[in-house]
DRENDRENKOL-162471 format. One record per residue (C-alpha): x, y, z. Coordinates in pm, whole numbers, plus 50000, padded with zeros to 5 digits. Example, Ala and Ser with C-alpha at 12.3 -4.5 7.8 and 13.67 -1.06 7.14 Angstrom:
2
512304955050780;513674989450714;
//
This chain:
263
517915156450526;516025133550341;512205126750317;510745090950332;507235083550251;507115053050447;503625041850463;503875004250477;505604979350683;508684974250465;508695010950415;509395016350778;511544988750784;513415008450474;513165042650710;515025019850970;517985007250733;518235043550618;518705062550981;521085033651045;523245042250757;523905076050929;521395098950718;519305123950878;515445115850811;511895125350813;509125098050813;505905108750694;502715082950729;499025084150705;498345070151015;498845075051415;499635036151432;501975035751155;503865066551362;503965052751681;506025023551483;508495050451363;508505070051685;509795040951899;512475033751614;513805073751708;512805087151352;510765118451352;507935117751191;504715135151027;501165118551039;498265129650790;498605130750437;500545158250233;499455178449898;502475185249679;502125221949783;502215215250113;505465190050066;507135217149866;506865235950213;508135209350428;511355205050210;512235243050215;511505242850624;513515212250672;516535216450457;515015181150212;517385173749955;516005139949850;512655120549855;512235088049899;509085078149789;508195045749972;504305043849994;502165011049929;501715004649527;498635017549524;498925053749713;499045070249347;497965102849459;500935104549714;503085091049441;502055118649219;502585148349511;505825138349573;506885134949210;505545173049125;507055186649479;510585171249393;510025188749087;508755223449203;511775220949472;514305209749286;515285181649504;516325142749378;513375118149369;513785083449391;511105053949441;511065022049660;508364996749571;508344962049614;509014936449346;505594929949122;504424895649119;502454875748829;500394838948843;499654812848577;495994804148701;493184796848431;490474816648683;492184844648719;491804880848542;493844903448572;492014945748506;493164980848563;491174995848766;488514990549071;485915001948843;486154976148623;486524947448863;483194958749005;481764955548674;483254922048568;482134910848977;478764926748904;477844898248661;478844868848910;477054848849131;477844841149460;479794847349760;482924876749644;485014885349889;487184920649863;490754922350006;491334958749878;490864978850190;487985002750281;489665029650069;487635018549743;484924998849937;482065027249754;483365014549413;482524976249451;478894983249698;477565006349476;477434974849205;477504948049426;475744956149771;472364953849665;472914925849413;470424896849486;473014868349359;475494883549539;476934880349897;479494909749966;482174904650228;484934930450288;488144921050448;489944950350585;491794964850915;489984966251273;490435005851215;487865025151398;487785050951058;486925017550846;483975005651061;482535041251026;482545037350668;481165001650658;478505017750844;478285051150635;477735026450322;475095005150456;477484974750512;476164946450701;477974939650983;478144904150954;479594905750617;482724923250742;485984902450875;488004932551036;491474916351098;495444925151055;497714901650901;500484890250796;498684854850741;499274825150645;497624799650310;495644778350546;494144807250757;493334823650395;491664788550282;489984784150594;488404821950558;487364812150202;485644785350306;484104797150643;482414825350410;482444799550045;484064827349851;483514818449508;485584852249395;488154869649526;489534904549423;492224915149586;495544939049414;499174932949327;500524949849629;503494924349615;504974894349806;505094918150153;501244924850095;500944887050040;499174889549777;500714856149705;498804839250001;495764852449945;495734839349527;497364810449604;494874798549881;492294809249636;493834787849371;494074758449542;490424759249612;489564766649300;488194800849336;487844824249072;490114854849133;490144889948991;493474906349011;494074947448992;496984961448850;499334987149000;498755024148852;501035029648594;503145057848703;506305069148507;508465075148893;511715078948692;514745056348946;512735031249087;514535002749341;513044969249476;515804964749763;517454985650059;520614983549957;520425002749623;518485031849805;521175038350057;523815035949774;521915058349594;521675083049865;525705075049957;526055091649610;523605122849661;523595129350001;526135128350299;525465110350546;526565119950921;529025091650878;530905107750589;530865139850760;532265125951039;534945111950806;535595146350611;536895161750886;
//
């Protein structure tokens, strides 16, 4: 059986191509929504997050023999769990993650971390909108919320557990634009200018995050942009398409197809 951390779109999508191909699979997401998704595809699946103790576990119970490791670019502490599990249990690892992306724009910067973003955001003026999610929304209003020259407006999901934390933080309400994409450059363009962003910061979650909507729409207005790298893990076999994951699992695992065929 194999293990798929399949916490974003394509990574379903992957968790699809891979139960199609004949292998036996377990989905595991953060999310109810993001299992429902799975659910109707016929994949079982796990909701909630795992430690790597607590994966170990799951891949002795359920017979794992390989992880594939398919959560958003910047879930780097599920990254790291399922690294040290495969580890620990002695099982192959391999990584999905979708292609990296890079602009040429003279207004754009690109930093490592949240942290520093904040900081670089902190000496601004003006309206800066965030497109990182509610996950690191603490990092950017501790600087920026109470920052006379700045307006703060967060972009994120209409998730009930993200309003709570707008609201846990202080976060105006009319400074929040709760809404699920995909979208498209002229509804970014026509956000930036509803709100006149003057910065945006958003992260390199790749061309399925479209990330390259949101920078080029802020290009073409000529907003300044502030770009975070992905975490630098060391993952080891890392693909960018379908196809070499289910090759690579043709080659470690059997699928119910070439059971089927071996007898």
């Amino acid at each position: 059986m194999i293990l798929v951390l399949a916490g974003t779109s394509d990574a379903r999508a992957l968790a699809s191509e891979i139960k199609k191909a004949g292998f036996r699979l377990l989905a595991t997401v953060v999310t109810e929504n993001a299992a429902d998704e799975l659910k109707q595809e016929g994949i079982p699946v796990l909701a909630g997050r795992l430690t790597d103790e607590e994966m170990v576990n799951l891949i002795k119970v359920k017979g794992i023999q390989v992880i594939v490791d398919a959560s958003h670019p910047f879930a780097e502490e599920a990254s790291k769990n399922a690294i040290r599990a495969a580890k620990t249990a002695k099982v192959h690892y391999i990584r999905y993650e979708r292609e990296s992306q890079s602009f040429q724009y003279e207004k754009l910067k690109v930093v490592e971390s949240y942290a520093e973003a904040a900081e670089i955001a902190a000496t601004k003026s003006g309206v800066v909108m965030l497109t990182t999610g509610s996950k690191t929304l603490q990092v950017f209003t501790e600087r920026l919320l109470e920052n006379p020259n700045i307006r703060l407006i967060a972009r994120m999901l209409p998730r009930v557990d993200n309003m709570e934390k707008c609201e846990q933080l202080g976060f105006p309400q009319k400074n929040i634009v709760a809404i699920q994409g995909p979208f498209t450059k002229g509804f970014d363009q026509a956000l930036y200018n509803q709100y006149g962003v003057t910065l945006m910061i958003t992260k390199e979650s790749g061309k399925v995050g479209s990330v390259d909507q949101k920078v080029e729409a802020a290009m073409d207005l000529g907003i300044e942009i502030i770009l975070i790298g992905r975490p630098k893990i060391n993952y080891g076999t890392v693909y960018s398409n379908f196809s070499d994951v289910i090759q690579d699992l043709n080659k470690n695992v059997p699928s119910v197809f070439n059971q089927h065929s071996m007898k």
